[in-house]
MOPAC internal coordinates of N, CA, C and O (Angstrom, degrees):
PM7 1SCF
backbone

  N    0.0000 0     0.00 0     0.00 0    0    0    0
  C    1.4446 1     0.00 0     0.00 0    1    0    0
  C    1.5319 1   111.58 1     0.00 0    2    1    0
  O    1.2310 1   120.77 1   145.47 1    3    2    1
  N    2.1297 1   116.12 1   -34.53 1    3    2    1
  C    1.4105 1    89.49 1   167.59 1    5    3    2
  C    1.8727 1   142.43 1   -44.10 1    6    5    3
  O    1.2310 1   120.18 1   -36.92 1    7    6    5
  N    0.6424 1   117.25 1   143.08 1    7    6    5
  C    1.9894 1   143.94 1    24.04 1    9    7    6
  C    1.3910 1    89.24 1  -109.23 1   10    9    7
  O    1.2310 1   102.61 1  -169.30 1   11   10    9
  N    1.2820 1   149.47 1    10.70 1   11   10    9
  C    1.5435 1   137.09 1  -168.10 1   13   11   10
  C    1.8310 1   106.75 1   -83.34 1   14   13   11
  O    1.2310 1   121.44 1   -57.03 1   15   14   13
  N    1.3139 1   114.85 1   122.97 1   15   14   13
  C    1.5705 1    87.55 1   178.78 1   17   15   14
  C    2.2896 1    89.32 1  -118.48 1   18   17   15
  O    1.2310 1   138.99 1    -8.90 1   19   18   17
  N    1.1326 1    80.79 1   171.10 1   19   18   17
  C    1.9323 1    91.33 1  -161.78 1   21   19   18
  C    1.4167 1    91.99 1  -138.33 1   22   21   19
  O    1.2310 1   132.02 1   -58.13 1   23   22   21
  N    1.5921 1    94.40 1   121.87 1   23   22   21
  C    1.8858 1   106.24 1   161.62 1   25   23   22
  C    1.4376 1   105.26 1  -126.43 1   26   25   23
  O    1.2310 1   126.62 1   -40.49 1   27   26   25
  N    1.1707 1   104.87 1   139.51 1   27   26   25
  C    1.6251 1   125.96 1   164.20 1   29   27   26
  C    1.3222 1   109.66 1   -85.25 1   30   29   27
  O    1.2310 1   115.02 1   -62.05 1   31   30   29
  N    0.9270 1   127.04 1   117.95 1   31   30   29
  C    1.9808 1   121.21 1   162.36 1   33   31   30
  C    2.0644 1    93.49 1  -141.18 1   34   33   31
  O    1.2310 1   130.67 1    12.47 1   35   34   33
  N    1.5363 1    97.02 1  -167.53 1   35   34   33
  C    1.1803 1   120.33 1  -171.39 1   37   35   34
  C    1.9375 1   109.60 1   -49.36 1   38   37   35
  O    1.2310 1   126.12 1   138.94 1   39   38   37
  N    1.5097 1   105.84 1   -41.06 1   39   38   37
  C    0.8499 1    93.40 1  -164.19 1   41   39   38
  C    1.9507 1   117.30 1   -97.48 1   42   41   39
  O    1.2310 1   136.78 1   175.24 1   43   42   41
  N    1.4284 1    85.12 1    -4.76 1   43   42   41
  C    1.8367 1    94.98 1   161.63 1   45   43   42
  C    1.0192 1   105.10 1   137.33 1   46   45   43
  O    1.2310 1   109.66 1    22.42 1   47   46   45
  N    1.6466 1   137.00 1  -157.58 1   47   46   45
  C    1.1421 1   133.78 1  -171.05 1   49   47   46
  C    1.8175 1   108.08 1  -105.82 1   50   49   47
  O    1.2310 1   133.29 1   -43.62 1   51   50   49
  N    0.9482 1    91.93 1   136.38 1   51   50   49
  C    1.8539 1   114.33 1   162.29 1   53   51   50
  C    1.3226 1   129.00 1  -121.11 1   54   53   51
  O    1.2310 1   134.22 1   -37.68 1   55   54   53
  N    1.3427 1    90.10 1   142.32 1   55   54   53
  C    1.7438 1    83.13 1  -168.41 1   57   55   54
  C    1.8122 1    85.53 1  -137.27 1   58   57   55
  O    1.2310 1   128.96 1   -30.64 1   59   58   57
  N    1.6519 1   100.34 1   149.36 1   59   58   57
  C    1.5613 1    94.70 1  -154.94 1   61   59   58
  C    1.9225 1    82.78 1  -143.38 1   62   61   59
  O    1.2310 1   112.95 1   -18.75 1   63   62   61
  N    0.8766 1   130.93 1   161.25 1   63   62   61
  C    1.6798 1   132.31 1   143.07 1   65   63   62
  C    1.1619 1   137.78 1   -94.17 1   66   65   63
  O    1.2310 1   117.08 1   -47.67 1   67   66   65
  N    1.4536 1   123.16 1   132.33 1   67   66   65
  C    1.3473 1   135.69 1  -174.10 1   69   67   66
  C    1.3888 1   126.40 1   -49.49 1   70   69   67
  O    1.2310 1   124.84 1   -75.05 1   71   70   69
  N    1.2156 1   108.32 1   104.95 1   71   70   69
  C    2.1315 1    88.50 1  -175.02 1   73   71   70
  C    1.2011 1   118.23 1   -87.39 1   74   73   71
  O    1.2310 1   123.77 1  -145.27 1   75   74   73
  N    1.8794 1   110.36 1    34.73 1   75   74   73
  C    1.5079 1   116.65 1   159.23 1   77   75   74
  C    1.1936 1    98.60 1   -90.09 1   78   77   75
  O    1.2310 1   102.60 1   169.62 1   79   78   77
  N    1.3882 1   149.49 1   -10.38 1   79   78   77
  C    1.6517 1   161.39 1   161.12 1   81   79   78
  C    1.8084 1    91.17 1   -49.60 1   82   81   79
  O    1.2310 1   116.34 1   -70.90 1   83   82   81
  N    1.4510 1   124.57 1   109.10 1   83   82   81
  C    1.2375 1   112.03 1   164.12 1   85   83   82
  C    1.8131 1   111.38 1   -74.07 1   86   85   83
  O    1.2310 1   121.71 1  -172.11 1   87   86   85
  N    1.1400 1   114.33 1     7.89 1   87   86   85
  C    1.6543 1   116.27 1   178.79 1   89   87   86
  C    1.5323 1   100.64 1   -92.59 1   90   89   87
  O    1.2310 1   121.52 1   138.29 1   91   90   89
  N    1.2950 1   114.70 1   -41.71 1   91   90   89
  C    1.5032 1   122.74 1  -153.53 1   93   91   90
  C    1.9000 1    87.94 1   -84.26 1   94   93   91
  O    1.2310 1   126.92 1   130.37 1   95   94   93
  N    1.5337 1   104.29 1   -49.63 1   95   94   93
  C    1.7405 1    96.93 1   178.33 1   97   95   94
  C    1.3528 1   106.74 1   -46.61 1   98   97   95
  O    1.2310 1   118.23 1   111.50 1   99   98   97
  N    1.2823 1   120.98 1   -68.50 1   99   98   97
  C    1.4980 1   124.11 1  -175.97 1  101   99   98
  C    1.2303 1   132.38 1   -20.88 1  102  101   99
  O    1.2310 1   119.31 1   150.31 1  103  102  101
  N    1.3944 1   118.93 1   -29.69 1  103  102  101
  C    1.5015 1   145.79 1  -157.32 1  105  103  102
  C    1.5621 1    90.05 1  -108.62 1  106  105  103
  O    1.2310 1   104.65 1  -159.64 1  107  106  105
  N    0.9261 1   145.97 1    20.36 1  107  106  105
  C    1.7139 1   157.25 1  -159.57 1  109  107  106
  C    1.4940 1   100.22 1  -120.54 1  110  109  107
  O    1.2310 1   124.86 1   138.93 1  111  110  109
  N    1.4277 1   108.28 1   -41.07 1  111  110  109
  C    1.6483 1   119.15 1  -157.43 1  113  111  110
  C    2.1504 1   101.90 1  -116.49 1  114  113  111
  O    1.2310 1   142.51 1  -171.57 1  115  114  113
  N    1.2376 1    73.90 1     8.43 1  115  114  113
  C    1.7891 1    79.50 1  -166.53 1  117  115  114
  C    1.7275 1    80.33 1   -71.54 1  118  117  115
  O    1.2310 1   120.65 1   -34.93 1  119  118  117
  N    1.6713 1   116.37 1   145.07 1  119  118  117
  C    1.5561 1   100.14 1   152.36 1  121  119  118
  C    1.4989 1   104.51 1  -133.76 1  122  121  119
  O    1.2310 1   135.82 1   -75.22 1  123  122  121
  N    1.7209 1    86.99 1   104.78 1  123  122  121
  C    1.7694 1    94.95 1   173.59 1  125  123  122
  C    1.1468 1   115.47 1  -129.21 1  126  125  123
  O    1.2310 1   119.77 1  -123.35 1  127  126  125
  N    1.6593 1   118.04 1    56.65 1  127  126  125
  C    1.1128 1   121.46 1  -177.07 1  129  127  126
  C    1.2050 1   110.64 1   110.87 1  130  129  127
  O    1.2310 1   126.10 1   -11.40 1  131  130  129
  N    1.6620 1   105.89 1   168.60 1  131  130  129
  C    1.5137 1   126.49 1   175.96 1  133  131  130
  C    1.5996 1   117.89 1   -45.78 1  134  133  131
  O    1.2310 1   110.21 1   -54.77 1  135  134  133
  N    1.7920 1   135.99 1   125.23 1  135  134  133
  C    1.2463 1   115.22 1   179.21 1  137  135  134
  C    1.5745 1    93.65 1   -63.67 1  138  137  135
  O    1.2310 1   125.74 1    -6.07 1  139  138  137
  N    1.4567 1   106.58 1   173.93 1  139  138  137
  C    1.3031 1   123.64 1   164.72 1  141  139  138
  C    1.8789 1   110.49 1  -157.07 1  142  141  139
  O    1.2310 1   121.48 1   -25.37 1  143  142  141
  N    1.2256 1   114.78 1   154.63 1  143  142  141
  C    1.6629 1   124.31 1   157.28 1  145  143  142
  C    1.1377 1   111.72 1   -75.75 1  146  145  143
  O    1.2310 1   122.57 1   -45.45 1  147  146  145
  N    1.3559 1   112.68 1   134.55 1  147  146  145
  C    1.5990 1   110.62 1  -164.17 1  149  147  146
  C    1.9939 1    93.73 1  -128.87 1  150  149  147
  O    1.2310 1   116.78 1   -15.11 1  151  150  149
  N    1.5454 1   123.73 1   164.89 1  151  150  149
  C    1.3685 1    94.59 1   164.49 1  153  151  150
  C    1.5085 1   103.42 1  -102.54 1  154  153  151
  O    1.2310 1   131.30 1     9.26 1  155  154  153
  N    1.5537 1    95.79 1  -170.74 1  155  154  153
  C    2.0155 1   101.11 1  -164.44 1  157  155  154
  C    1.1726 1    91.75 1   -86.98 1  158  157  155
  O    1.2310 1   123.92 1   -32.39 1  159  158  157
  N    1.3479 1   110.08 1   147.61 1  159  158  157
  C    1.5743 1   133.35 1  -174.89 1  161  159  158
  C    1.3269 1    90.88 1   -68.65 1  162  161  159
  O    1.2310 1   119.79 1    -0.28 1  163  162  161
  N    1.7141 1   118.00 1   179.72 1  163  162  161
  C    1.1847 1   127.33 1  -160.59 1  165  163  162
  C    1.6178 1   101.42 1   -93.42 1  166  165  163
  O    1.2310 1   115.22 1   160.77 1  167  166  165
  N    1.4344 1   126.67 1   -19.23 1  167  166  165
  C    0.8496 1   126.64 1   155.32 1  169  167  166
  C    1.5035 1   135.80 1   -53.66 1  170  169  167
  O    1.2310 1   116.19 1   154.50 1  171  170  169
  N    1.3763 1   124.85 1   -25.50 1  171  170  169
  C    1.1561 1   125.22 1   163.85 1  173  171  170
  C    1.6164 1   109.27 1  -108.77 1  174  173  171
  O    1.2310 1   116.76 1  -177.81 1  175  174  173
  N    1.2663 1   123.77 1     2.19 1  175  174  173
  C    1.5224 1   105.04 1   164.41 1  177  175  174
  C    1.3793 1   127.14 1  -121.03 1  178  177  175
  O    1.2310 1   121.16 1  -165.42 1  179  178  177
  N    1.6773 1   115.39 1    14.58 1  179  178  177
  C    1.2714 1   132.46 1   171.47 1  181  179  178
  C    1.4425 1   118.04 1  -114.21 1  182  181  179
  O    1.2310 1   123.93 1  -147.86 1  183  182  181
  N    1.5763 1   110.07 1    32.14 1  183  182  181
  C    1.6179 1   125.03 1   148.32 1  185  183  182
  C    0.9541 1   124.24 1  -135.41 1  186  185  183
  O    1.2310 1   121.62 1  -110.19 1  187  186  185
  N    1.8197 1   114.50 1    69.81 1  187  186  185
  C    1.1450 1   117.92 1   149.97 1  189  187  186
  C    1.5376 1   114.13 1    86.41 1  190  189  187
  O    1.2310 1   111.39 1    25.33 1  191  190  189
  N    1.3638 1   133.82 1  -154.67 1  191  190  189
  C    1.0868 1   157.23 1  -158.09 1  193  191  190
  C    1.5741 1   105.15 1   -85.12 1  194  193  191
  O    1.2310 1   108.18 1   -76.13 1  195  194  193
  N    1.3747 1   139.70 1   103.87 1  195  194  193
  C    1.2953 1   108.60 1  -179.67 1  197  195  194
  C    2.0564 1   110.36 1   -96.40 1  198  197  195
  O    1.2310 1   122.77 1   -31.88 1  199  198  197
  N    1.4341 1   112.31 1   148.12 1  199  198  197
  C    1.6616 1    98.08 1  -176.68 1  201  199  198
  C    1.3988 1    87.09 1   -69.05 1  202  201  199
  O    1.2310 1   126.42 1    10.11 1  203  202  201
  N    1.1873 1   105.26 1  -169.89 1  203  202  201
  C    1.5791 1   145.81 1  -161.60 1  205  203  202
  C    1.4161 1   129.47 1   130.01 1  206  205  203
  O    1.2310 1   120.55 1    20.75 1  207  206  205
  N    1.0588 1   116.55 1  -159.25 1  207  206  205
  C    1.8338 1   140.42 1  -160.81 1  209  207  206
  C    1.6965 1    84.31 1   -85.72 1  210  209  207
  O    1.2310 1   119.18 1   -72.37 1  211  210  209
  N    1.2493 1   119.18 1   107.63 1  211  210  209
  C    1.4162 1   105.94 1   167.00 1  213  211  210
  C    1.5282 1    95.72 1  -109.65 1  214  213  211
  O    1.2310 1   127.92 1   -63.04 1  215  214  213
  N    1.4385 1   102.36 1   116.96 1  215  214  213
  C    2.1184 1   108.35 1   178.10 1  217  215  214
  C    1.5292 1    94.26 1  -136.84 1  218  217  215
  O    1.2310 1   115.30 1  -126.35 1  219  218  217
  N    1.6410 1   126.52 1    53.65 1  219  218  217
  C    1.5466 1   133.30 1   156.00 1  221  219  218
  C    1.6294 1    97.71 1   -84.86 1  222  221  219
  O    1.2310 1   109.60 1  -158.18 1  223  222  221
  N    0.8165 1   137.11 1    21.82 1  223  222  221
  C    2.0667 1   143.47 1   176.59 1  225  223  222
  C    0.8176 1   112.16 1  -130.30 1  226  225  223
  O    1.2310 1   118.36 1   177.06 1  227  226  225
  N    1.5651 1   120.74 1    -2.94 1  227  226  225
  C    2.0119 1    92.26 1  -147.85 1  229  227  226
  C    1.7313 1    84.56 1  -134.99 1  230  229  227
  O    1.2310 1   112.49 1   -28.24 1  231  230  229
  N    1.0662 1   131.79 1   151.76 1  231  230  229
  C    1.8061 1   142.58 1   153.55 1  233  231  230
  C    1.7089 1   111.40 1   -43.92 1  234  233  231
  O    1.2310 1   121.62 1   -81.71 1  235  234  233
  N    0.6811 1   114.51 1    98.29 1  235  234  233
  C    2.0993 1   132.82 1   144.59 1  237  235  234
  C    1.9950 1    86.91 1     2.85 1  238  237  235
  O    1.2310 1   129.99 1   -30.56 1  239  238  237
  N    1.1102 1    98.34 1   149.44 1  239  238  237
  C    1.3334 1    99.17 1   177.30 1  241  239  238
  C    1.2252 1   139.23 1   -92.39 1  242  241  239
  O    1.2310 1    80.94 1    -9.05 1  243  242  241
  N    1.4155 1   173.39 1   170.95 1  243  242  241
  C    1.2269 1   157.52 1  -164.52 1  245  243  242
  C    1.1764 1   113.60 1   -86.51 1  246  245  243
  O    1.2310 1   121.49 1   -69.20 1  247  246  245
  N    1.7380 1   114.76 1   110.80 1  247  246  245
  C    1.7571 1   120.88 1   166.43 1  249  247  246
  C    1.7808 1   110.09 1   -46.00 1  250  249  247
  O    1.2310 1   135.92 1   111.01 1  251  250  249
  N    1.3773 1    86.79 1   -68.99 1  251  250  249
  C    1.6574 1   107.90 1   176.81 1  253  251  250
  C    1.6045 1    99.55 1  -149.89 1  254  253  251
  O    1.2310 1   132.23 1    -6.73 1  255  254  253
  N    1.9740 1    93.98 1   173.27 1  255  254  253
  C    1.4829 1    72.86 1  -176.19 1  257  255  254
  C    1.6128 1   138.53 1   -84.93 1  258  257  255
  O    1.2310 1   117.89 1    -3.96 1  259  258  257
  N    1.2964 1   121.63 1   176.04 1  259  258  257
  C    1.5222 1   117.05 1  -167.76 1  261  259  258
  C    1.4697 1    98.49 1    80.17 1  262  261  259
  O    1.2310 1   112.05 1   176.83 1  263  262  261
  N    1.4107 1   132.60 1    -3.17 1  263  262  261
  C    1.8629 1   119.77 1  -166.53 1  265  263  262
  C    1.0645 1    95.36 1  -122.65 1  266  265  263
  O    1.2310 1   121.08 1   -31.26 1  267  266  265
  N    1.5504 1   115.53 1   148.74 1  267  266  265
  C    1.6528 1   105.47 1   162.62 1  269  267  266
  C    1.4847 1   100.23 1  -125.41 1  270  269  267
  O    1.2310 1   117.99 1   -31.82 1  271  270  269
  N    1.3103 1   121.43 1   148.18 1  271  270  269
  C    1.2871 1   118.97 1  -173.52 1  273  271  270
  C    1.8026 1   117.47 1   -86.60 1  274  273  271
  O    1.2310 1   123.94 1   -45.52 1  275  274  273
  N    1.1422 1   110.04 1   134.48 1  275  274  273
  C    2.1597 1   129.33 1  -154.96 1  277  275  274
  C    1.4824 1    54.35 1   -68.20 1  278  277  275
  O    1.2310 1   136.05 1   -23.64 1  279  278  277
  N    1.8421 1    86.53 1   156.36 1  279  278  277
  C    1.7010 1   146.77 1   175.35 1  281  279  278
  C    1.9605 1    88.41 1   -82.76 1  282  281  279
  O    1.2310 1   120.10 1   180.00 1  283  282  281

């Protein structure tokens, strides 16, 4: 799965890349245009189940305390 990392929560799955990937950092500084959200090619969403961070159960994590930080 490196550099791809995948969370499940409420609002569905994401799948994002690691910028410990010196390929995936690289692509940070590329300037070819506007970023954008794109969806996953059929290659990553026509196998199934992907693992990851599943936090659709669990509370958003602490800004500070008394805060929890928005989804």
């Amino acid at each position: 799965m490196f550099p791809r990392i995948v969370l499940h929560d409420a609002r569905g799955t994401f799948i994002s890349l690691s910028h410990f990937c010196p390929t995936a950092a690289s692509l940070l500084f590329e300037s070819t245009g506007e970023a954008v959200i794109v969806q996953a090619p059929a290659a990553l969403s026509d196998i199934g189940e992907l693992d990851g961070l599943d936090a659709r159960h669990v509370w958003p994590p602490l800004l500070r305390p008394n805060m929890l930080m928005d989804l």
